[in-house]
N, CA, C and O atoms as CSV, one atom per row, in Angstrom:
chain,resi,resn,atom,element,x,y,z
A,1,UNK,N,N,69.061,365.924,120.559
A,1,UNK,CA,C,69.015,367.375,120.459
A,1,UNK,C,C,69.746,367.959,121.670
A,1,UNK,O,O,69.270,367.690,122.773
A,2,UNK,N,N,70.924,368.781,121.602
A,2,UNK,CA,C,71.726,369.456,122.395
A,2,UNK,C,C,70.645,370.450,123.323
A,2,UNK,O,O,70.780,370.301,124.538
A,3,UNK,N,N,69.583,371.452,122.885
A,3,UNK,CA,C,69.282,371.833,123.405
A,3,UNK,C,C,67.742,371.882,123.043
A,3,UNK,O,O,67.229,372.459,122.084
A,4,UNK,N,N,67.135,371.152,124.021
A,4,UNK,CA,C,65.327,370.784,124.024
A,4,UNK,C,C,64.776,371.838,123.619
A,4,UNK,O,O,64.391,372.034,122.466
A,5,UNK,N,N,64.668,372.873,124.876
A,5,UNK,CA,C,64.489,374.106,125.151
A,5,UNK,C,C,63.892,375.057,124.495
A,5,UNK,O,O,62.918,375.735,124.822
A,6,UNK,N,N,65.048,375.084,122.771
A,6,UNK,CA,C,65.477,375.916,121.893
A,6,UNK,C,C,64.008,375.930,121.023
A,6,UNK,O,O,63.523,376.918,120.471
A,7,UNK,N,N,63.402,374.457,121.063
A,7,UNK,CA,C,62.104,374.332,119.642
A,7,UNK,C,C,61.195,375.402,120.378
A,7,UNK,O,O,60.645,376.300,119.742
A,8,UNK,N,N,61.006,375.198,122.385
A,8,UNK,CA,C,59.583,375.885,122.312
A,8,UNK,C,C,60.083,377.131,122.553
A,8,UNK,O,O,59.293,378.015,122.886
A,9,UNK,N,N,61.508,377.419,122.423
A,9,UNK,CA,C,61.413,379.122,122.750
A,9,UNK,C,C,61.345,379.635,121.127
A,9,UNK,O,O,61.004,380.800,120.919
A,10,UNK,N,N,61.580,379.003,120.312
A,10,UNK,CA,C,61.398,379.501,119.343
A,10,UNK,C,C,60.207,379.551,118.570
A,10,UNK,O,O,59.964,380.489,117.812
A,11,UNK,N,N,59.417,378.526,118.741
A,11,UNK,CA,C,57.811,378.083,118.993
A,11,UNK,C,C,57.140,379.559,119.527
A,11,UNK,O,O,56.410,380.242,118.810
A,12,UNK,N,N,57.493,379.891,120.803
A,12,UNK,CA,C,57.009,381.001,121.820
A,12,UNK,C,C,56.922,382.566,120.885
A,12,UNK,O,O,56.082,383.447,120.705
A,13,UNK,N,N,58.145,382.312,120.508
A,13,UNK,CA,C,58.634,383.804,119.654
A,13,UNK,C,C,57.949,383.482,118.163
A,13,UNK,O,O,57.524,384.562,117.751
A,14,UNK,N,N,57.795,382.891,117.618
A,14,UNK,CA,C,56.957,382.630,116.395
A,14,UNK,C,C,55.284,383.124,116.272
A,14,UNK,O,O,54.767,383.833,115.408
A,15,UNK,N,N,54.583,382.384,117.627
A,15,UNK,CA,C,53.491,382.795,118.030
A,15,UNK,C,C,53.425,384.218,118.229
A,15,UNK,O,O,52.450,384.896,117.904
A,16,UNK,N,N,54.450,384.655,118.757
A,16,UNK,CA,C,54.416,385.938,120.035
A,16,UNK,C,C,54.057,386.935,118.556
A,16,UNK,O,O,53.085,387.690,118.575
A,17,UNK,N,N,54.786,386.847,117.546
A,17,UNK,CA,C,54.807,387.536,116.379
A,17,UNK,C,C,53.819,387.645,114.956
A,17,UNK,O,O,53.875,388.368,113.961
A,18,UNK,N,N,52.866,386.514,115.409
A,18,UNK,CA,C,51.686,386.668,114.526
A,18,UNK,C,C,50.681,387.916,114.967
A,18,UNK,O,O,50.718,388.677,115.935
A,19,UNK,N,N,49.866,387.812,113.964
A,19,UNK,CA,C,48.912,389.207,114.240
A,19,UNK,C,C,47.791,388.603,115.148
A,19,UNK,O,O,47.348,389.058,116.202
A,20,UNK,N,N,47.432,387.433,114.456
A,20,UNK,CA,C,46.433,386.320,115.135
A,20,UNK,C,C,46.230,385.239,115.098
A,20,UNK,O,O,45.422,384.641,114.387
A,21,UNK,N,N,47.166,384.718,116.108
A,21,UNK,CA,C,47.638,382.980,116.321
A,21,UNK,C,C,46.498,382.243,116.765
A,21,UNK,O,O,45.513,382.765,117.286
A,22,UNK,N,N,46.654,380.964,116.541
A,22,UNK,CA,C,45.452,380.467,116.589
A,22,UNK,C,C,45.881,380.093,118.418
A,22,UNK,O,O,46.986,380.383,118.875
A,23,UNK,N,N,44.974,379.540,119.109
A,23,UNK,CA,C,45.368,378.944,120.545
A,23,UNK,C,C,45.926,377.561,120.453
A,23,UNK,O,O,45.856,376.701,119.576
A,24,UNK,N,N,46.588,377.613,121.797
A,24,UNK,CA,C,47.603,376.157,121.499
A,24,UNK,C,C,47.049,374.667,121.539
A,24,UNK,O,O,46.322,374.447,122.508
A,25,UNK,N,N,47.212,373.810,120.840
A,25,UNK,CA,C,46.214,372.200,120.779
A,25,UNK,C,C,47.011,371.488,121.776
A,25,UNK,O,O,47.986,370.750,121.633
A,26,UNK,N,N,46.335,371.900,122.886
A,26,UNK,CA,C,47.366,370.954,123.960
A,26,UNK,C,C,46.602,369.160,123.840
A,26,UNK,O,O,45.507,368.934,123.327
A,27,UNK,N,N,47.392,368.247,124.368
A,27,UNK,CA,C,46.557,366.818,124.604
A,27,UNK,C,C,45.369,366.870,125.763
A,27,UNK,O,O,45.052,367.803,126.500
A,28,UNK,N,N,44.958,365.850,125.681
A,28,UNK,CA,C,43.595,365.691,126.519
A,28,UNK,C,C,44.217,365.515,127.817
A,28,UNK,O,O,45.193,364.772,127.924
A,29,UNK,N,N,43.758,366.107,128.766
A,29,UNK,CA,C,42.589,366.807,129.350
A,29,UNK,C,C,42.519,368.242,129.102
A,29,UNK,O,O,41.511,368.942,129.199
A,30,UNK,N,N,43.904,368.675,128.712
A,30,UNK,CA,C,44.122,369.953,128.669
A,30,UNK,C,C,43.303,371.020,127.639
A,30,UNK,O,O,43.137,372.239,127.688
A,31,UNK,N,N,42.792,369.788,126.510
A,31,UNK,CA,C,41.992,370.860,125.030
A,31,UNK,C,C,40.857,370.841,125.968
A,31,UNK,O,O,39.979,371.478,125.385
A,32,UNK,N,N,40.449,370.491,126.992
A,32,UNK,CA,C,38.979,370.919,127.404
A,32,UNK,C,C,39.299,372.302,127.551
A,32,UNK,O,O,38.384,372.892,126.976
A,33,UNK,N,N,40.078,373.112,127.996
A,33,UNK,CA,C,40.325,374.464,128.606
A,33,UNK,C,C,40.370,375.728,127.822
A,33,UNK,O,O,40.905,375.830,126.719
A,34,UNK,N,N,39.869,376.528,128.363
A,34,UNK,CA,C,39.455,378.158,127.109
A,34,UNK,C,C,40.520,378.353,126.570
A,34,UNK,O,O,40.674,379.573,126.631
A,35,UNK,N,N,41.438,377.878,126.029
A,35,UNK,CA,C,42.479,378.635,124.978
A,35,UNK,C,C,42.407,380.170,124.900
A,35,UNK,O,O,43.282,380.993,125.169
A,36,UNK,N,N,41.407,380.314,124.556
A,36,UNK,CA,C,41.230,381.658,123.769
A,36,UNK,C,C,41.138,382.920,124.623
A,36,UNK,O,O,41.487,384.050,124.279
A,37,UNK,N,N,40.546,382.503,125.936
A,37,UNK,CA,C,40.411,383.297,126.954
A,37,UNK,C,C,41.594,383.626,127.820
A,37,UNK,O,O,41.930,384.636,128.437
A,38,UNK,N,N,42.312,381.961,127.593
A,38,UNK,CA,C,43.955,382.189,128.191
A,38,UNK,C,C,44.500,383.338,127.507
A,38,UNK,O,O,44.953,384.350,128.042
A,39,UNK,N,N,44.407,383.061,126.158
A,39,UNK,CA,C,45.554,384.213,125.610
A,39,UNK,C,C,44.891,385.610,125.548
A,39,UNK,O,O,45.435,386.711,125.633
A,40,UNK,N,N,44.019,385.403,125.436
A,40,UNK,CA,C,43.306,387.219,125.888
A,40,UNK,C,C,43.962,387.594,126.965
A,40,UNK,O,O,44.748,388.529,126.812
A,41,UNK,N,N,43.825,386.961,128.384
A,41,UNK,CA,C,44.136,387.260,129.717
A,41,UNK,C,C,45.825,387.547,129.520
A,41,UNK,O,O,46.405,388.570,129.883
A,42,UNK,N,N,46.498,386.258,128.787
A,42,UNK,CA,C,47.599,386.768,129.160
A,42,UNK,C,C,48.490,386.849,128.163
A,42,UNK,O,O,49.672,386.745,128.493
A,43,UNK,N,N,48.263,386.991,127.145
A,43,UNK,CA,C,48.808,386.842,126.026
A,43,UNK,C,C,48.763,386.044,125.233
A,43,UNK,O,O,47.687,385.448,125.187
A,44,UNK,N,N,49.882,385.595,124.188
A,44,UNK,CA,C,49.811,384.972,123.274
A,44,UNK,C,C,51.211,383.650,124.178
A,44,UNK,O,O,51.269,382.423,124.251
A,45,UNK,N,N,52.057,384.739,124.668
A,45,UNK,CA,C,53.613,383.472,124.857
A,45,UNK,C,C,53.167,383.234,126.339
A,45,UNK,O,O,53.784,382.336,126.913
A,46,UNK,N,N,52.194,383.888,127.060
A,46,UNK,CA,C,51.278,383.367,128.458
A,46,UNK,C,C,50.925,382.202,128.288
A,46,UNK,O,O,51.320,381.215,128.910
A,47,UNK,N,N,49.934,382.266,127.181
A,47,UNK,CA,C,49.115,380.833,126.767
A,47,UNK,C,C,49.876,379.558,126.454
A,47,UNK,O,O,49.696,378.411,126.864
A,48,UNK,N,N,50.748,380.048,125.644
A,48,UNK,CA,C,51.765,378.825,124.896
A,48,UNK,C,C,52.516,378.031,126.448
A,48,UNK,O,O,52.405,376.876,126.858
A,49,UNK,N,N,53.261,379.192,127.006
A,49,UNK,CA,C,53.582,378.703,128.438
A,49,UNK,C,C,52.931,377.571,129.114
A,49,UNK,O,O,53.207,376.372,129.157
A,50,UNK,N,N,51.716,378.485,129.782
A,50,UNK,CA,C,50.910,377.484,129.998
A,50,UNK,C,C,50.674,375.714,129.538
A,50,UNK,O,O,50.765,374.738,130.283
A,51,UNK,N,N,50.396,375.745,128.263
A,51,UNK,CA,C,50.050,375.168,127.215
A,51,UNK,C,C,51.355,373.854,127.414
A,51,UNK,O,O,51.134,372.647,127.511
A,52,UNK,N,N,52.700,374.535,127.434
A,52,UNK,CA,C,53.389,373.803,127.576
A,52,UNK,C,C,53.994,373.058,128.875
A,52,UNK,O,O,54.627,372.005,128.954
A,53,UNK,N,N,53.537,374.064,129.960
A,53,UNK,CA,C,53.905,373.731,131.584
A,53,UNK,C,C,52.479,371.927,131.732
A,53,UNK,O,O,52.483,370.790,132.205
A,54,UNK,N,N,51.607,372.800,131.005
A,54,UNK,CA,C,50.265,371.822,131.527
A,54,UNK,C,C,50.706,370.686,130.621
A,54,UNK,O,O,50.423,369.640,131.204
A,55,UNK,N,N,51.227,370.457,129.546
A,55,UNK,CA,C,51.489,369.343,129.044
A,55,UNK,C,C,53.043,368.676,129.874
A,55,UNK,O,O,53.023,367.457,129.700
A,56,UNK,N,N,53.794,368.921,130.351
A,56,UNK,CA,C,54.642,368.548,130.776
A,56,UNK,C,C,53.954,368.074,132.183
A,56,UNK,O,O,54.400,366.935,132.318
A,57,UNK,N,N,53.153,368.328,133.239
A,57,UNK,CA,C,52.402,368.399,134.066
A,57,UNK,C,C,51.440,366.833,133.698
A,57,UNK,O,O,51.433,365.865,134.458
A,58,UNK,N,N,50.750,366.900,132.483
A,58,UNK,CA,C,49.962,365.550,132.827
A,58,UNK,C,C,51.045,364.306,131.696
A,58,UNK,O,O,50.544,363.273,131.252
A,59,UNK,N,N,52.766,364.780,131.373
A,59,UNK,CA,C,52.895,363.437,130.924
A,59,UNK,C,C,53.591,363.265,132.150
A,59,UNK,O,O,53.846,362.064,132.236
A,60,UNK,N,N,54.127,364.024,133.382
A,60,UNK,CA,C,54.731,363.498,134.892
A,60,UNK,C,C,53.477,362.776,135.043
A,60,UNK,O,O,53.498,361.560,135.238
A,61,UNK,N,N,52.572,363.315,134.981
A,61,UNK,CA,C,51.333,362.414,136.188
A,61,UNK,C,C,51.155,360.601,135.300
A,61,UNK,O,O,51.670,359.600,135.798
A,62,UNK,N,N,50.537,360.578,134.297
A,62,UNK,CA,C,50.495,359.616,133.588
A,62,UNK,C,C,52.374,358.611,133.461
A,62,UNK,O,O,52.426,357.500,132.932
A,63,UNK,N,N,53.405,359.171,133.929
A,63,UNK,CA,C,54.287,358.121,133.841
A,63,UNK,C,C,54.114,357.614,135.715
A,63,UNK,O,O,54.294,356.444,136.054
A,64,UNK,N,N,53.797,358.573,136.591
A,64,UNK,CA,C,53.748,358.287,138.244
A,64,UNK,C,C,52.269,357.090,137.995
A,64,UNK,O,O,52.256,355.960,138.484
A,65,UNK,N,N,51.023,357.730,137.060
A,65,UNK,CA,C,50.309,356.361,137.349
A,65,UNK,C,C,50.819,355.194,136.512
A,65,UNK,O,O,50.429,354.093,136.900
A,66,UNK,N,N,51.330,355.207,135.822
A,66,UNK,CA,C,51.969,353.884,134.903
A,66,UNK,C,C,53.231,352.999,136.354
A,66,UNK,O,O,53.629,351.836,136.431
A,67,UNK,N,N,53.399,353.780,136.936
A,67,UNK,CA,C,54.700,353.328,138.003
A,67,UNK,C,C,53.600,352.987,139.047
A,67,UNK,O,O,53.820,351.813,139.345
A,68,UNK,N,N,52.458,353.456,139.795
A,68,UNK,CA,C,51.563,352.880,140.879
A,68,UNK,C,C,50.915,351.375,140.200
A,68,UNK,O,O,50.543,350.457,140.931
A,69,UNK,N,N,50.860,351.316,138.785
A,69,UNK,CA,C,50.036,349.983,138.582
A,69,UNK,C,C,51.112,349.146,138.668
A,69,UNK,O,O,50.877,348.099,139.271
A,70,UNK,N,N,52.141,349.279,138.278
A,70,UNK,CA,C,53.243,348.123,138.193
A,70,UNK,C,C,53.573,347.721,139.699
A,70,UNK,O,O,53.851,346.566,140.022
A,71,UNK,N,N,53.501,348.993,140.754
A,71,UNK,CA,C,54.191,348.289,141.530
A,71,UNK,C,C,52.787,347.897,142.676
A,71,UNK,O,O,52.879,347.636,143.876
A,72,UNK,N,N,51.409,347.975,141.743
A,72,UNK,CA,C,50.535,347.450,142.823
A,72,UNK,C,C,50.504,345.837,142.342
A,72,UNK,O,O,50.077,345.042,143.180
A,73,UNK,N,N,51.018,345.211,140.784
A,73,UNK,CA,C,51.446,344.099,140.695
A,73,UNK,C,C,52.326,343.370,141.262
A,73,UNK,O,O,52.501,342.210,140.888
């Protein structure tokens, strides 16, 4: 894909345009967290943001611990 980017901005603007989107299903650890309260506070393309910063956030962390076990072998 030429440009990554393009799915969640268009993702963003899809949401942004419902009357009442549901909150975003991020992966675990992240579905522990109020969804619903996110997007009250800050919107609808706040939440998704989020949603998507925090998932990019724990697959860095989970490839840095996959790299500490290998090189404690």
């Amino acid at each position: 894909m030429r440009n990554p980017e393009y799915a969640v901005a268009r993702r963003l603007l899809a949401r942004s345009s419902d009357s009442d989107p549901d909150p975003p299903r991020p992966p675990r650890p992240l579905d522990r967290l109020p969804w619903d309260i996110a997007q009250t506070e800050f919107g609808v393309q706040g939440a998704e943001f989020m949603s998507e910063f925090g998932r990019v956030l724990a697959t860095q962390r989970q490839m840095q611990m996959r790299a500490e076990v290998l090189d404690s072998q």
